[in-house]
mmCIF file of the C-alpha atoms, coordinates in Angstrom:
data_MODEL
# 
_entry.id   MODEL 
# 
loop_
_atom_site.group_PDB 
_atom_site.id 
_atom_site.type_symbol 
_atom_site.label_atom_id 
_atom_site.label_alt_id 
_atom_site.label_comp_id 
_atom_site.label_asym_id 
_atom_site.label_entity_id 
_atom_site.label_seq_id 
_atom_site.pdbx_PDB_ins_code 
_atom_site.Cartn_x 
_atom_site.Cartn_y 
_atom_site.Cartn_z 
_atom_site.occupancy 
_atom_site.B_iso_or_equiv 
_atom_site.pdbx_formal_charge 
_atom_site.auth_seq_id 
_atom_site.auth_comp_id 
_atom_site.auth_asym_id 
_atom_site.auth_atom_id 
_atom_site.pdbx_PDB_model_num 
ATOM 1   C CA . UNK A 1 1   ? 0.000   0.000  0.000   1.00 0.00 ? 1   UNK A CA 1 
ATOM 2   C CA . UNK A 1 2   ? 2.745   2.021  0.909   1.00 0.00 ? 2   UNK A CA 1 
ATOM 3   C CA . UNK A 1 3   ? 4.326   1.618  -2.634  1.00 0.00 ? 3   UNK A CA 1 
ATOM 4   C CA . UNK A 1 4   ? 1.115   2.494  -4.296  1.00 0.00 ? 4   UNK A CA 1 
ATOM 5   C CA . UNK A 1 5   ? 0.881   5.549  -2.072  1.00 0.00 ? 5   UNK A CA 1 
ATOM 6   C CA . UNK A 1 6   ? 4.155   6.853  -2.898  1.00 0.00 ? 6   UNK A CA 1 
ATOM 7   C CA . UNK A 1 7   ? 3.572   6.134  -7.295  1.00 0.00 ? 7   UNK A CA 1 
ATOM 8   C CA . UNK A 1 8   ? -0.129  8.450  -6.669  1.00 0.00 ? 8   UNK A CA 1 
ATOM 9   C CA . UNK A 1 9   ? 2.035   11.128 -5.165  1.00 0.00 ? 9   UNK A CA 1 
ATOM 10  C CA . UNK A 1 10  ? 5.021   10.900 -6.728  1.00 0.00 ? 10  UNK A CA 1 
ATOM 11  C CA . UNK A 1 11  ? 5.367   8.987  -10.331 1.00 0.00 ? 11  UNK A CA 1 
ATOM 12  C CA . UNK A 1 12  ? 5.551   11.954 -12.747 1.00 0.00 ? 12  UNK A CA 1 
ATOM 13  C CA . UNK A 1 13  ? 7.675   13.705 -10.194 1.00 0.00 ? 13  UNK A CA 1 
ATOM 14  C CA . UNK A 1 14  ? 10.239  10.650 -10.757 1.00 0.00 ? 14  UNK A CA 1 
ATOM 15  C CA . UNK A 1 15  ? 9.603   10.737 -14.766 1.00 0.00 ? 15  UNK A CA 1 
ATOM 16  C CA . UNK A 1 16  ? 10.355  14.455 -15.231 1.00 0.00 ? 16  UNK A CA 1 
ATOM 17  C CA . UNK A 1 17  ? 13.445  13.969 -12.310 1.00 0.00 ? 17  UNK A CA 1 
ATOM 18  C CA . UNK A 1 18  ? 14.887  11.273 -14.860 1.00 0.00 ? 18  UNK A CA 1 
ATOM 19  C CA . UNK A 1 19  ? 14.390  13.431 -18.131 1.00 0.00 ? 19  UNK A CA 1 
ATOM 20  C CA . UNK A 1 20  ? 16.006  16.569 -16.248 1.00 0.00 ? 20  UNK A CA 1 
ATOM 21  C CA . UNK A 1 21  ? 18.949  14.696 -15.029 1.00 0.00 ? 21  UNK A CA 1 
ATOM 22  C CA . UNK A 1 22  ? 18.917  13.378 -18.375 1.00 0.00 ? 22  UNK A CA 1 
ATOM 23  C CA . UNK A 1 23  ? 18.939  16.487 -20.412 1.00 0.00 ? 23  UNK A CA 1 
ATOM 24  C CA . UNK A 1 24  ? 21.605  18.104 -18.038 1.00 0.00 ? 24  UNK A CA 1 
ATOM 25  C CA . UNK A 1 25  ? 23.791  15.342 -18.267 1.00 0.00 ? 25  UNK A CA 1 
ATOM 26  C CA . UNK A 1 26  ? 23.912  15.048 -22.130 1.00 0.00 ? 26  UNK A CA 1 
ATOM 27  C CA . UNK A 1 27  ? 24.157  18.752 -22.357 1.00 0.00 ? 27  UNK A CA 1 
ATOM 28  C CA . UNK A 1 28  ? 27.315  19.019 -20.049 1.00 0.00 ? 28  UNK A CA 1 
ATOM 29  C CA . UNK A 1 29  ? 28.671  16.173 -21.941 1.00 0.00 ? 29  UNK A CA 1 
ATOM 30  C CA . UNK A 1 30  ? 28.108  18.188 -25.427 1.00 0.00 ? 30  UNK A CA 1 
ATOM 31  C CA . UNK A 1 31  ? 29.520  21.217 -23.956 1.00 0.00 ? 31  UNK A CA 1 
ATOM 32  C CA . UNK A 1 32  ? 32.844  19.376 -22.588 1.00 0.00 ? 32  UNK A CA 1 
ATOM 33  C CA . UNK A 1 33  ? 33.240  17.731 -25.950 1.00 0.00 ? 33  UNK A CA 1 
ATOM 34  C CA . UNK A 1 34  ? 33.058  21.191 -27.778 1.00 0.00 ? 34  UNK A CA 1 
ATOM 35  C CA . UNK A 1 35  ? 35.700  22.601 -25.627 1.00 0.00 ? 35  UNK A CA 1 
ATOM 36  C CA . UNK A 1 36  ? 38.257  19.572 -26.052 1.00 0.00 ? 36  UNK A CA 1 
ATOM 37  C CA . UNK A 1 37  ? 39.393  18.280 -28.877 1.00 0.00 ? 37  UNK A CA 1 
ATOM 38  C CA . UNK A 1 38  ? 36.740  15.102 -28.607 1.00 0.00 ? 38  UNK A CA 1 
ATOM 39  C CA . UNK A 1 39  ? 34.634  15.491 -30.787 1.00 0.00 ? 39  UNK A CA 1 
ATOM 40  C CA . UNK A 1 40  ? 30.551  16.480 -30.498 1.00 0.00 ? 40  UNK A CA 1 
ATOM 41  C CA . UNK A 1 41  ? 27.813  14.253 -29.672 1.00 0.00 ? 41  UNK A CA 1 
ATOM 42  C CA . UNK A 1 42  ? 25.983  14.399 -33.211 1.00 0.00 ? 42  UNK A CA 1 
ATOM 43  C CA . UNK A 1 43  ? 22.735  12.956 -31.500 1.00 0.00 ? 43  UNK A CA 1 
ATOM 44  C CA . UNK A 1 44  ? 23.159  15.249 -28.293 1.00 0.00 ? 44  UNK A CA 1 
ATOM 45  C CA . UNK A 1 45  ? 21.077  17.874 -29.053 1.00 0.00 ? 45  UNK A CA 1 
ATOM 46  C CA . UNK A 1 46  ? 17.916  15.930 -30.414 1.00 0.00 ? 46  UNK A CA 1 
ATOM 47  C CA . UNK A 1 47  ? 18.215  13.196 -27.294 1.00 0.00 ? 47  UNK A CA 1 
ATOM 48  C CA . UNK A 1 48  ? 17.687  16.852 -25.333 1.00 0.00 ? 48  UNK A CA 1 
ATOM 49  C CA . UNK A 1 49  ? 14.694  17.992 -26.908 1.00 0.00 ? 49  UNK A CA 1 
ATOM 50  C CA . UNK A 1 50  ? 13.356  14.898 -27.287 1.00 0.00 ? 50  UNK A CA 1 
ATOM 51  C CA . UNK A 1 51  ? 13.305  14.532 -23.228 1.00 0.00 ? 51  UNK A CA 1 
ATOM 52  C CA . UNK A 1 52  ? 12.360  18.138 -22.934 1.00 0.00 ? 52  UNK A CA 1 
ATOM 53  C CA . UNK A 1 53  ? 9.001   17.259 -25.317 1.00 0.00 ? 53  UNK A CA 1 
ATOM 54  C CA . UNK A 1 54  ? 8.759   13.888 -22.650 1.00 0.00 ? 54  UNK A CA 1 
ATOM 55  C CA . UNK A 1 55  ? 8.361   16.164 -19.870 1.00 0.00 ? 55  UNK A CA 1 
ATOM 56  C CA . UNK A 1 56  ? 5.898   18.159 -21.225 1.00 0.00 ? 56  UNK A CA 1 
ATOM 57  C CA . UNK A 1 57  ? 3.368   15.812 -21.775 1.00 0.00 ? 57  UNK A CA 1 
ATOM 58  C CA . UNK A 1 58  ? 4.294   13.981 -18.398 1.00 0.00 ? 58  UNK A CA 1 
ATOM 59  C CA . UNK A 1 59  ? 3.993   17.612 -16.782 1.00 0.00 ? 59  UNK A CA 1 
ATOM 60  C CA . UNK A 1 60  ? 0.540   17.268 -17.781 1.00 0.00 ? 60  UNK A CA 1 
ATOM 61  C CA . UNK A 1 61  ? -0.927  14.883 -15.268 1.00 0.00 ? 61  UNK A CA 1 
ATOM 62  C CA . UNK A 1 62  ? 1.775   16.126 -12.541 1.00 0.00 ? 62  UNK A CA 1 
ATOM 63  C CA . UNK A 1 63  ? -0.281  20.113 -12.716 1.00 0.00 ? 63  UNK A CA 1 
ATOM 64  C CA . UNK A 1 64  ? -3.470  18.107 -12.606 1.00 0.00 ? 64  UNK A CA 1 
ATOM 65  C CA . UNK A 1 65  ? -2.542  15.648 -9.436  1.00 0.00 ? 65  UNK A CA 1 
ATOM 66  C CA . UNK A 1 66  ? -0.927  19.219 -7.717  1.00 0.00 ? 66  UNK A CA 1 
ATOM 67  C CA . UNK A 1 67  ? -3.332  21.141 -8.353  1.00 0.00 ? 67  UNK A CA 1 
ATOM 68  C CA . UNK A 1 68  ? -0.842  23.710 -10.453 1.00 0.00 ? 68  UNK A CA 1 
ATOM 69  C CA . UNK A 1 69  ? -3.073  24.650 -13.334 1.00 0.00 ? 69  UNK A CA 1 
ATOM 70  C CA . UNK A 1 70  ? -3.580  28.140 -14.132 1.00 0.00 ? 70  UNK A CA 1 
ATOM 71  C CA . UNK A 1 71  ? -6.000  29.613 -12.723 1.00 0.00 ? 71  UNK A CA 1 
ATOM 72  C CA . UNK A 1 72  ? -7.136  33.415 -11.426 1.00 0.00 ? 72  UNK A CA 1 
ATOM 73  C CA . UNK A 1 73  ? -7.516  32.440 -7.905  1.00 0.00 ? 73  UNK A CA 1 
ATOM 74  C CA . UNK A 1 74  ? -8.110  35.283 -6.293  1.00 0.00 ? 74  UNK A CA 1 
ATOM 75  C CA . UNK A 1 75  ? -11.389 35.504 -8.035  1.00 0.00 ? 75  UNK A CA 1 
ATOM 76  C CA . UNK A 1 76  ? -12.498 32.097 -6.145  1.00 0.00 ? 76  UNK A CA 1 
ATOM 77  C CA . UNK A 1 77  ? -11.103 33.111 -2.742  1.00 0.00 ? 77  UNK A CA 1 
ATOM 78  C CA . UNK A 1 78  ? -14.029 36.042 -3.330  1.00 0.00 ? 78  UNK A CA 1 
ATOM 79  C CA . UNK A 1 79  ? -16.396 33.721 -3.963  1.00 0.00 ? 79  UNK A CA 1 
ATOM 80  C CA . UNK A 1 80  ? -18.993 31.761 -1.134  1.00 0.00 ? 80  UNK A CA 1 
ATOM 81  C CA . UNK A 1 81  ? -17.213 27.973 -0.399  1.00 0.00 ? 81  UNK A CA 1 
ATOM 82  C CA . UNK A 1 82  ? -19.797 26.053 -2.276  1.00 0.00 ? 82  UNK A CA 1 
ATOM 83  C CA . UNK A 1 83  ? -19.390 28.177 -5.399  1.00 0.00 ? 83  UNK A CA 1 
ATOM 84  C CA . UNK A 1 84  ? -15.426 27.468 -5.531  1.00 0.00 ? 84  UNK A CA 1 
ATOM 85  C CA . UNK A 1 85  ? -16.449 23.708 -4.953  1.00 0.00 ? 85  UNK A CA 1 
ATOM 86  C CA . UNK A 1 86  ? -18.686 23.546 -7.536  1.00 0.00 ? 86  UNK A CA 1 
ATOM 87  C CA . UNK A 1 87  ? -16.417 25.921 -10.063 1.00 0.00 ? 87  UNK A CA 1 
ATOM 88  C CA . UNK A 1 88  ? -13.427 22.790 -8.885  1.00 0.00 ? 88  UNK A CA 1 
ATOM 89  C CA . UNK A 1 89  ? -15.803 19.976 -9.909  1.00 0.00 ? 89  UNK A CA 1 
ATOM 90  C CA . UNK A 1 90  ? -16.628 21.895 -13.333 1.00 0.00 ? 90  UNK A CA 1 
ATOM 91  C CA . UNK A 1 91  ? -13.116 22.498 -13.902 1.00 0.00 ? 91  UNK A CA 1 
ATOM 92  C CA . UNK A 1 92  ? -11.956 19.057 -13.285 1.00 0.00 ? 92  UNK A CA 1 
ATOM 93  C CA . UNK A 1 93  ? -14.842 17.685 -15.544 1.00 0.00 ? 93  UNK A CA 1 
ATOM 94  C CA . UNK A 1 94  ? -13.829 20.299 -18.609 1.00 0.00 ? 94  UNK A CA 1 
ATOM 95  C CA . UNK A 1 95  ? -10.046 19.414 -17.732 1.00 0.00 ? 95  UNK A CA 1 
ATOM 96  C CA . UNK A 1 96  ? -11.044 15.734 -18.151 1.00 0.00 ? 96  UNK A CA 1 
ATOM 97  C CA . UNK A 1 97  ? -13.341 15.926 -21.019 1.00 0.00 ? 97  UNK A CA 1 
ATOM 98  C CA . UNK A 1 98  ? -10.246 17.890 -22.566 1.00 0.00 ? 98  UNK A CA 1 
ATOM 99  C CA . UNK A 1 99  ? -7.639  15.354 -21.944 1.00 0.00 ? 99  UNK A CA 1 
ATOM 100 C CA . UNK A 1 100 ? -10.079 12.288 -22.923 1.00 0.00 ? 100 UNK A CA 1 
ATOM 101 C CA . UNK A 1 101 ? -10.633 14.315 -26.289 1.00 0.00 ? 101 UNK A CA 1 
ATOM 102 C CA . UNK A 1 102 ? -6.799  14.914 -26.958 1.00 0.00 ? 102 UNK A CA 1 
ATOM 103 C CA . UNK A 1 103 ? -5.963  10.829 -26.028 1.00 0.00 ? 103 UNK A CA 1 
ATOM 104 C CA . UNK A 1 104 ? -8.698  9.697  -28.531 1.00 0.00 ? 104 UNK A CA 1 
ATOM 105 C CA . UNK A 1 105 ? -7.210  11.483 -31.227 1.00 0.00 ? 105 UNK A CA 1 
ATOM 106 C CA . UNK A 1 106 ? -3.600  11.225 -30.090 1.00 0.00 ? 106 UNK A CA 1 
ATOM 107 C CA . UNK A 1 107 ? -4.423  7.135  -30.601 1.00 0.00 ? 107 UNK A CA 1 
ATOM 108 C CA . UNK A 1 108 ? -5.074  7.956  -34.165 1.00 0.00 ? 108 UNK A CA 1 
ATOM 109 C CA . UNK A 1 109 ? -1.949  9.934  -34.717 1.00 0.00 ? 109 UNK A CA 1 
ATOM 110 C CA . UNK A 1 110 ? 0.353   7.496  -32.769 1.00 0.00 ? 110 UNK A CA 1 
ATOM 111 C CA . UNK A 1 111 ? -1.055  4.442  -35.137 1.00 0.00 ? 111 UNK A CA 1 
ATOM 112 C CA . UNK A 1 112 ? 0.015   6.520  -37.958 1.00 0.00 ? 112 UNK A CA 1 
ATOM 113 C CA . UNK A 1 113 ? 3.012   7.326  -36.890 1.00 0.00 ? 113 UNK A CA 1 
ATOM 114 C CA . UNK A 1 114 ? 3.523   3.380  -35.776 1.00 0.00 ? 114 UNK A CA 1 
ATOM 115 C CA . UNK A 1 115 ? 2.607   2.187  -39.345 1.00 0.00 ? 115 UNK A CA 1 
ATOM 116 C CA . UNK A 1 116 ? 5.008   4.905  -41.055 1.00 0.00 ? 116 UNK A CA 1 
ATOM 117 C CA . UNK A 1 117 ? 8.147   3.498  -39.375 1.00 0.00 ? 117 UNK A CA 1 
ATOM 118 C CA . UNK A 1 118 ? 9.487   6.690  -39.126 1.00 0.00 ? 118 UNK A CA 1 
ATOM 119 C CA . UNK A 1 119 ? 12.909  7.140  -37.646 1.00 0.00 ? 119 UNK A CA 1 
ATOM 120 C CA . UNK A 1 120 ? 14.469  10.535 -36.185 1.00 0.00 ? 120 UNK A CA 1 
ATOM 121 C CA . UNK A 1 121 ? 17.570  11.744 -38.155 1.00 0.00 ? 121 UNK A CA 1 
ATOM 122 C CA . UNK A 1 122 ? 20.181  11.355 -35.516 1.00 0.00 ? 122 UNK A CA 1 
ATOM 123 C CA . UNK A 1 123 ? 19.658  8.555  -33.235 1.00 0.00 ? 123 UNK A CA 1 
ATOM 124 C CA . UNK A 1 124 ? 17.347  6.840  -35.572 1.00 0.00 ? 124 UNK A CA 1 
ATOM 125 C CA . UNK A 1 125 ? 15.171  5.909  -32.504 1.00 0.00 ? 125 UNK A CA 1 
ATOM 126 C CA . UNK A 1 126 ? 11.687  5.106  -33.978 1.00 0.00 ? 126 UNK A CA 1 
ATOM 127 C CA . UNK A 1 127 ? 9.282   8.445  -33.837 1.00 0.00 ? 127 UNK A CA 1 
ATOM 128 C CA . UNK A 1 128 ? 6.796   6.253  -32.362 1.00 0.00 ? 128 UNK A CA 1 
ATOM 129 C CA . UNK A 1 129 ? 8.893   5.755  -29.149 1.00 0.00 ? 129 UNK A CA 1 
ATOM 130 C CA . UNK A 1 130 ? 8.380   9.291  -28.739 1.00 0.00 ? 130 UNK A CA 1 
ATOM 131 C CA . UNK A 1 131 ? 4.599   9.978  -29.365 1.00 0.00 ? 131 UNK A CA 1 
ATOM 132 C CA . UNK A 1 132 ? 3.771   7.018  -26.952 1.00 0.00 ? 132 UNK A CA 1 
ATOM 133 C CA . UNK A 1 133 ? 4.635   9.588  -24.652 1.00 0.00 ? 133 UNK A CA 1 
ATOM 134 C CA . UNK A 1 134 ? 2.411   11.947 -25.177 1.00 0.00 ? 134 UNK A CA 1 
ATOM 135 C CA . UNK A 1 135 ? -0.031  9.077  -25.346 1.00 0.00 ? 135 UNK A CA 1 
ATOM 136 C CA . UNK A 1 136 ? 0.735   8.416  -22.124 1.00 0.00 ? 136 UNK A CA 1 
ATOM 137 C CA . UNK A 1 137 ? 0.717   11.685 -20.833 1.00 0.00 ? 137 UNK A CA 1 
ATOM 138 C CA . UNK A 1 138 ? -2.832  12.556 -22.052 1.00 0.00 ? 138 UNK A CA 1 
ATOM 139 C CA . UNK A 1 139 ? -4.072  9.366  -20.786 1.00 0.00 ? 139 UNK A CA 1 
ATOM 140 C CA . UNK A 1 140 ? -2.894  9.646  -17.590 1.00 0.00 ? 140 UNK A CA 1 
ATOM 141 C CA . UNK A 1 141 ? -3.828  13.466 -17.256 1.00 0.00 ? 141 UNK A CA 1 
ATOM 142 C CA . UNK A 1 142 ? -7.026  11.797 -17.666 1.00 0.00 ? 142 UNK A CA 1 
ATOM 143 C CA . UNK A 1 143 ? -6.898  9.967  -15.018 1.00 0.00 ? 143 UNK A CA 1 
ATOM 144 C CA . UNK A 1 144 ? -4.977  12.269 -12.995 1.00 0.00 ? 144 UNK A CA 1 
ATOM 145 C CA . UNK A 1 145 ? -8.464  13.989 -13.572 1.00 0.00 ? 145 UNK A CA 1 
ATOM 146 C CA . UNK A 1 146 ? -11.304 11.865 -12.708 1.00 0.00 ? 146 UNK A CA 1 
ATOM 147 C CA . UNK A 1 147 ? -8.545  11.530 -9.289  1.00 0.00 ? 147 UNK A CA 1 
ATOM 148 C CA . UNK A 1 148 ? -9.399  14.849 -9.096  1.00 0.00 ? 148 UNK A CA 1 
ATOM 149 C CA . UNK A 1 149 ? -12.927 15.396 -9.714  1.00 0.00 ? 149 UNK A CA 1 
ATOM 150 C CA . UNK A 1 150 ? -13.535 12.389 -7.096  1.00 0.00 ? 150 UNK A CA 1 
ATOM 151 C CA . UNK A 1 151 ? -11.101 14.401 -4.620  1.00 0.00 ? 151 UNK A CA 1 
ATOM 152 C CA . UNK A 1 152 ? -13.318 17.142 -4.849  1.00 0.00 ? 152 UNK A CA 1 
ATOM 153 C CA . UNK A 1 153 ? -16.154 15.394 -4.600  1.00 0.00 ? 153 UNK A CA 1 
ATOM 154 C CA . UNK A 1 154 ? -15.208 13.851 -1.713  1.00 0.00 ? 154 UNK A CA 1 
ATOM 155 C CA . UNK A 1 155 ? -14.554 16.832 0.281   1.00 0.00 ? 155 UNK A CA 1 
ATOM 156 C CA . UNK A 1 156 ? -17.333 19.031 -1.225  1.00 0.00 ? 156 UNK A CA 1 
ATOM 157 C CA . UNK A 1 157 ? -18.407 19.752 2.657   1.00 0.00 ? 157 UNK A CA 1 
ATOM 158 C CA . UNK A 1 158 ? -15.121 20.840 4.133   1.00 0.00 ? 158 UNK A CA 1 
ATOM 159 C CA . UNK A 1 159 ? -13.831 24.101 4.112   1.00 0.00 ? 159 UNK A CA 1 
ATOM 160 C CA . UNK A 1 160 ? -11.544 25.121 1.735   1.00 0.00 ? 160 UNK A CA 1 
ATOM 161 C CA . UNK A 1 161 ? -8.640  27.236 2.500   1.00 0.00 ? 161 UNK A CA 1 
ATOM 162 C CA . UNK A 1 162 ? -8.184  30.596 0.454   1.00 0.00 ? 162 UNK A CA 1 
ATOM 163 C CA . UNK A 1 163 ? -4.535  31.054 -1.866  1.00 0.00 ? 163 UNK A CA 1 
ATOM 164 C CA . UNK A 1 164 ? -3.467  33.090 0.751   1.00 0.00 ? 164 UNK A CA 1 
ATOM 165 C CA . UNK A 1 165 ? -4.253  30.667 3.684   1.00 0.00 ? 165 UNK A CA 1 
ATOM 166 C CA . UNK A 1 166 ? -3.145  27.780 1.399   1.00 0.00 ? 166 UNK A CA 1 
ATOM 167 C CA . UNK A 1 167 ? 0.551   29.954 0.510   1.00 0.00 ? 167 UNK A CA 1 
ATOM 168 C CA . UNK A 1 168 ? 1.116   30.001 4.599   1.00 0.00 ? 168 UNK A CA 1 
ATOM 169 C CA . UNK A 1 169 ? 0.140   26.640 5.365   1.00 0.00 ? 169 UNK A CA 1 
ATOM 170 C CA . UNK A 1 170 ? 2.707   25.302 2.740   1.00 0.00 ? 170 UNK A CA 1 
ATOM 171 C CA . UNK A 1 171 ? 5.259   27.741 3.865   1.00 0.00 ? 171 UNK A CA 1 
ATOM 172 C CA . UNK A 1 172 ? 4.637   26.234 7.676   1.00 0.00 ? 172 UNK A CA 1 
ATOM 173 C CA . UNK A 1 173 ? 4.986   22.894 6.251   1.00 0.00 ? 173 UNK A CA 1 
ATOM 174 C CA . UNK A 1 174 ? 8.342   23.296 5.081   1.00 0.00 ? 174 UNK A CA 1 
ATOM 175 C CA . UNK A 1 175 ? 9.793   25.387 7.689   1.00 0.00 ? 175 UNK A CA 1 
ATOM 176 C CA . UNK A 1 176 ? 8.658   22.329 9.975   1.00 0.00 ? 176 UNK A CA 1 
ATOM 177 C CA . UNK A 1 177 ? 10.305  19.938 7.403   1.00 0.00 ? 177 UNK A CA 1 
ATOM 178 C CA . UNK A 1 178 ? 13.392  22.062 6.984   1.00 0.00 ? 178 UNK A CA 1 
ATOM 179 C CA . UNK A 1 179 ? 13.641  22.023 11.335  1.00 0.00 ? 179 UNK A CA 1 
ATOM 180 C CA . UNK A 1 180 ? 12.874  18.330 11.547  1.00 0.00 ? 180 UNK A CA 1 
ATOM 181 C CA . UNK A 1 181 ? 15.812  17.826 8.823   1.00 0.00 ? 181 UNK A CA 1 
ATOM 182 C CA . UNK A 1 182 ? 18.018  20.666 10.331  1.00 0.00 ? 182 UNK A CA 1 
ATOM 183 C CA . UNK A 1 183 ? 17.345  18.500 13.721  1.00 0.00 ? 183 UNK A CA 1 
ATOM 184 C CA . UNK A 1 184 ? 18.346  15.245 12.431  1.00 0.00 ? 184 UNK A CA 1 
ATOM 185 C CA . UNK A 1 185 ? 21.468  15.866 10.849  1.00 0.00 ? 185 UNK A CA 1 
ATOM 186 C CA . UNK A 1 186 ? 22.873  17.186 14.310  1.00 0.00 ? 186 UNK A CA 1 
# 
């Protein structure tokens, strides 16, 4: 349980983690090589944007599970509780909708792209390897928002706290962190 726990709050974290690491590594790598006499990566640069179009669609789901997405906020915190629930549940419905639209028609352009065979100039990886990932991001952004809507559903009758309330909570919560960490390293 504990395992599944830690995936819901913390899988895409992981994902975009790897493809950061990722991209800085490579890109250090390129940069040393152009300074020596070694010579340059000639796949560096699309491995790079190929992990930087990754975490994009794995950002997706991540905004949606946070709660990150834009939004005007202050315009809810002026608004009665059960308005801002209900505008939450109509958001998270329009945000699903949205991402169940863009996975059904993703499908169709990753099948394409699948029966093309199409490889990318430099590494010759197969295209598809990268549109599955957008396939995967829209699907689970998807999920990520039913997760959501149920959330709020769930906790339609407790109170919500405003951005402002919500900004010093979090800030408590990592003061606390950064004590109980400052403690234990003593």
């Amino acid at each position: 349980m504990k395992a599944i726990k830690w995936l819901d709050e913390h899988f895409e974290e992981l994902l975009l983690a790897v493809f950061l690491v990722l991209i800085a590594c490579v890109s250090m790598i390129q940069v040393i090589c152009r300074q020596t006499p070694i010579p340059p990566l000639t796949w560096a640069e699309e491995f790079c944007r190929f992990m930087w179009i990754m975490s994009v669609f794995i950002s997706l789901p991540y905004t949606i599970r946070k709660g990150n997405m834009l939004r005007v906020s202050v315009l809810l915190d002026l608004m009665p509780q059960v308005v801002r629930k209900v505008i939450n549940l109509v958001v998270d419905a329009i945000v699903t909708a949205s991402m169940a639209l863009l996975t059904y028609h993703c499908i169709f352009v990753f099948t394409k792209i699948v029966s093309s065979g199409e490889l990318s100039p430099a590494m010759r990886w197969p295209m598809s390897s990268i549109y599955v990932v957008m396939l995967i991001g829209f699907a689970l952004a998807v999920l990520r928002g039913v997760q959501m809507l149920i959330i709020h559903a769930m906790h339609f009758n407790e109170r919500e706290l405003s951005t402002i309330e919500q900004t010093m909570a979090d800030a408590a919560e990592e003061a606390a962190a950064g004590k109980k960490a400052e403690g234990g390293e003593n």
